[in-house]
C-alpha positions as CSV (number, residue, x, y, z in Angstrom):
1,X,0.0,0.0,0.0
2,X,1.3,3.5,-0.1
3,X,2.4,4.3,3.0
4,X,2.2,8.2,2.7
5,X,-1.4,8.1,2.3
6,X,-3.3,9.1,5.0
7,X,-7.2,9.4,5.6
8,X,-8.7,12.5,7.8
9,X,-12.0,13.1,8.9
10,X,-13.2,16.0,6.2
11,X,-11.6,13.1,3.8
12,X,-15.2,10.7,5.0
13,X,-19.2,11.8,4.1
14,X,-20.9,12.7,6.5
15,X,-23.2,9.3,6.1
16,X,-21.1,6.3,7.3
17,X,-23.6,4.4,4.7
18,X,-22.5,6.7,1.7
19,X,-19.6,6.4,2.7
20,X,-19.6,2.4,2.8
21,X,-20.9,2.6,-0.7
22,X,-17.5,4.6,-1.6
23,X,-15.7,2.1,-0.1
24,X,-17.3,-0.8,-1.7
25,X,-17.1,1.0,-5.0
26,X,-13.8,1.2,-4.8
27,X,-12.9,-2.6,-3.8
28,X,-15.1,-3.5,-6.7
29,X,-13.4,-1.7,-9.2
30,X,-9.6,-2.7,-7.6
31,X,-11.3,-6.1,-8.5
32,X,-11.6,-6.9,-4.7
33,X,-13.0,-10.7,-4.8
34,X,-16.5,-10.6,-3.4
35,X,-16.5,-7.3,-1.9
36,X,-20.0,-7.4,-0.3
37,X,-19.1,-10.5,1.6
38,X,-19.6,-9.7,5.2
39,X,-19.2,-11.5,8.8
40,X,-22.4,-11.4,10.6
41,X,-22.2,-11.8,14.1
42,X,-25.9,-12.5,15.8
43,X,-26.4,-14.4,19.8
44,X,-29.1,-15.8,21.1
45,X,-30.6,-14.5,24.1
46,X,-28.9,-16.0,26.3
47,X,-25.7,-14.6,24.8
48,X,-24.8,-17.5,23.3
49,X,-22.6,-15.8,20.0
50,X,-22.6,-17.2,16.4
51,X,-20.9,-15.7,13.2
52,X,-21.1,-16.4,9.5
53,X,-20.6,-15.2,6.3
54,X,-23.3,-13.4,4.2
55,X,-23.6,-11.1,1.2
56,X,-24.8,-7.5,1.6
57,X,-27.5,-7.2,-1.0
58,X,-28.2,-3.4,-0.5
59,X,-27.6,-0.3,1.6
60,X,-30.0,2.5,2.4
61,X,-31.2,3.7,5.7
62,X,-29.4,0.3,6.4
63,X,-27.4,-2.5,5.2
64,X,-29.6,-5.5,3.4
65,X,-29.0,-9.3,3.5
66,X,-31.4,-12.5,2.9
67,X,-32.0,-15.8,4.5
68,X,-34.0,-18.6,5.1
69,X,-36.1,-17.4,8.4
70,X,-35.8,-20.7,9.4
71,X,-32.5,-20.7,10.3
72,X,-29.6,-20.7,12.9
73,X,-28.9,-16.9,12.4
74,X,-32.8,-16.0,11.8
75,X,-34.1,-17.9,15.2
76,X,-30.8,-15.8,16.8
77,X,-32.6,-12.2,15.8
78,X,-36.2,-14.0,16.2
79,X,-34.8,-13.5,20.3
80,X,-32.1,-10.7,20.5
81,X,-32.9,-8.7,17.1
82,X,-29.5,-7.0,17.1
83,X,-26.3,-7.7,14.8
84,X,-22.8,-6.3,13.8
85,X,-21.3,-7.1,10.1
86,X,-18.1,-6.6,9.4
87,X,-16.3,-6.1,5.9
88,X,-12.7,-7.1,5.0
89,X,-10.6,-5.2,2.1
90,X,-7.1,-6.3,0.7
91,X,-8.0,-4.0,-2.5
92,X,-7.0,-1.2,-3.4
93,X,-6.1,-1.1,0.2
94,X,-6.5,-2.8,3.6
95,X,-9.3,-1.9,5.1
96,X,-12.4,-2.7,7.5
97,X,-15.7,-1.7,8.3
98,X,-17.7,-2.9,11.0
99,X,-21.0,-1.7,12.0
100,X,-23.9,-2.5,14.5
101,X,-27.2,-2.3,15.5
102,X,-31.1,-3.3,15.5
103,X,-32.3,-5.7,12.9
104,X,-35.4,-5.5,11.5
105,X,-37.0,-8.0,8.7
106,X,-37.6,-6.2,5.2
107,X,-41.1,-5.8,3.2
108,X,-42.5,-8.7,1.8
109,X,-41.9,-6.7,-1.5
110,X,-38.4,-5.8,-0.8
111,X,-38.1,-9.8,-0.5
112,X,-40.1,-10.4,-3.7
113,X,-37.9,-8.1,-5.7
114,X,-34.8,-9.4,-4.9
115,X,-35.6,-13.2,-5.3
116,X,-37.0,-12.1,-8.6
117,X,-33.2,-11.5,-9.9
118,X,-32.0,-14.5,-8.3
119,X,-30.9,-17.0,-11.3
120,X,-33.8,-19.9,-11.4
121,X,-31.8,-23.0,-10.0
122,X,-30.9,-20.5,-7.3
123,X,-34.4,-19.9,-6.4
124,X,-35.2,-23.4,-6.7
125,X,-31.9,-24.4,-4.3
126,X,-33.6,-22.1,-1.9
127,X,-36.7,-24.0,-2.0
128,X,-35.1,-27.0,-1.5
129,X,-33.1,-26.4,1.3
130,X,-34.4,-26.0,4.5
131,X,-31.5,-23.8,6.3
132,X,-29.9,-25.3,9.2
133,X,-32.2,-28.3,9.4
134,X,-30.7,-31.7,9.3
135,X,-30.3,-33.9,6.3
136,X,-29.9,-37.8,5.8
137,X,-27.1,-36.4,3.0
138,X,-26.5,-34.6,0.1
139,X,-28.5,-37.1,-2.2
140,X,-31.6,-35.6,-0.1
141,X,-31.2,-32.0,-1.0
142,X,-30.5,-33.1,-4.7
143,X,-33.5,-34.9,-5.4
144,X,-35.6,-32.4,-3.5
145,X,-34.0,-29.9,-6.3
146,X,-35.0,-32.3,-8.8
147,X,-38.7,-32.5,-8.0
148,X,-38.9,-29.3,-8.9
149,X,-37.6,-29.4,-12.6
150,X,-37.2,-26.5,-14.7
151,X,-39.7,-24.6,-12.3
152,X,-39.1,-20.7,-11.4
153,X,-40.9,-21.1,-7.9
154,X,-42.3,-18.2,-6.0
155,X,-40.9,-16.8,-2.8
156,X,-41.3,-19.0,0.1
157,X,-42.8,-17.2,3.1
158,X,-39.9,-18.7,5.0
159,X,-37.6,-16.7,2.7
160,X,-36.4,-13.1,3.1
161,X,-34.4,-10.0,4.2
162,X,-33.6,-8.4,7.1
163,X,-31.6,-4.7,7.8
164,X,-29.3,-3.9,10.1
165,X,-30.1,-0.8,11.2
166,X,-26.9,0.7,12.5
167,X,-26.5,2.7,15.5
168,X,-22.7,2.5,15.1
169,X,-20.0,2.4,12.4
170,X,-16.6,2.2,12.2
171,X,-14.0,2.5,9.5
172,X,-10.0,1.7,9.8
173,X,-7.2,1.9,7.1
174,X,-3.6,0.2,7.4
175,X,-1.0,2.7,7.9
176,X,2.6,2.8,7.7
177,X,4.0,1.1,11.2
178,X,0.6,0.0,12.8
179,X,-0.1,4.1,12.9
180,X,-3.7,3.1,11.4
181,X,-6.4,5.6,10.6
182,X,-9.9,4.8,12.2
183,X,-13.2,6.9,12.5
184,X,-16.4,5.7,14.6
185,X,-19.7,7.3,13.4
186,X,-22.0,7.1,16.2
187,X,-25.8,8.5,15.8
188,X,-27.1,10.7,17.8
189,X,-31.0,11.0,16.5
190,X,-30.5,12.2,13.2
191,X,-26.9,13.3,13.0
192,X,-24.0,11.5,13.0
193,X,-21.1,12.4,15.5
194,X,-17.7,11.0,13.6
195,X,-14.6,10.6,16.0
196,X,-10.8,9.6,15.5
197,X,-9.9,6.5,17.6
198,X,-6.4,5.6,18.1
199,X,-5.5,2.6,16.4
């Protein structure tokens, strides 16, 4: 990386959400592989913690991703509807973003439109497959794909979004010597209150 560069606060909008956009616009276009791919951390009530990989699949008021409702993270925000994401850069530099906050599930039409660009056999795995439920073995979850044939099926109710509304955000850079920049954007109401954390 270039280790002159350096990133100040009147460098970052205002928005820690437009300002993830830049930053996602950028690893996408560095070629980043899968730059939407973020850890989401959920527990259950009892505090019982649980992370996994998911893709962000938008970002307005908050940051999108879908699911199976049925499953381990989904029956985690059924009890304790709170998460934190966080995304990992190697292009065009290192950098991370984590966020956190309430979760809340999207529209039934938010969920309709976005399994309506989902490829066919994608929609139809989705069908299939029963998140986090138990399976005799793979041969199980094939035929059930089968069964379906060439059919473009219709949203499951069991299927959808949720949003992580966050009440936090942070972003960190690498910097030359472990001197790395970082901002937290915490909201107060509407506004957003951006401070300088040592690394």
């Amino acid at each position: 990386m270039d280790t002159d560069h350096r990133v100040d606060a009147s460098d970052l909008d205002r928005d820690p959400l437009r300002q993830l956009d830049e930053w996602l616009r950028e690893a996408r276009a560095a070629e980043e592989p899968m730059p939407e791919a973020m850890c989401l951390a959920t527990a259950s009530l009892d505090g019982r913690p649980s992370a996994r990989y998911v893709l962000m699949r938008g970002s307005d008021e908050g940051v999108v991703f879908f699911t199976d409702y049925g499953s381990d993270k989904a029956a985690d925000l059924r009890e304790n509807p709170r998460a934190a994401a966080v995304f990992h850069w190697h292009l065009p530099v290192h950098r991370q973003v984590r966020l956190s906050g309430a979760v809340a599930k999207v529209t039934a039409e938010e969920s309709d439109r976005y399994w309506a660009t989902r490829p066919p056999a994608s929609r139809r795995s989705a069908v299939a497959s029963h998140q986090s439920s138990v399976v005799a073995g793979r041969q199980e979850l094939e035929a059930a794909v089968a069964a379906l044939g060439d059919a473009e099926p219709a949203r499951p109710d069991r299927w959808g979004g949720y949003r992580i509304l966050p009440a936090a955000v942070e972003f960190w850079e690498e910097g030359a010597n472990r001197l790395h920049d970082r901002f937290r954007y915490l909201r107060h109401g509407d506004v957003w209150r951006v401070d300088r954390l040592s690394p």
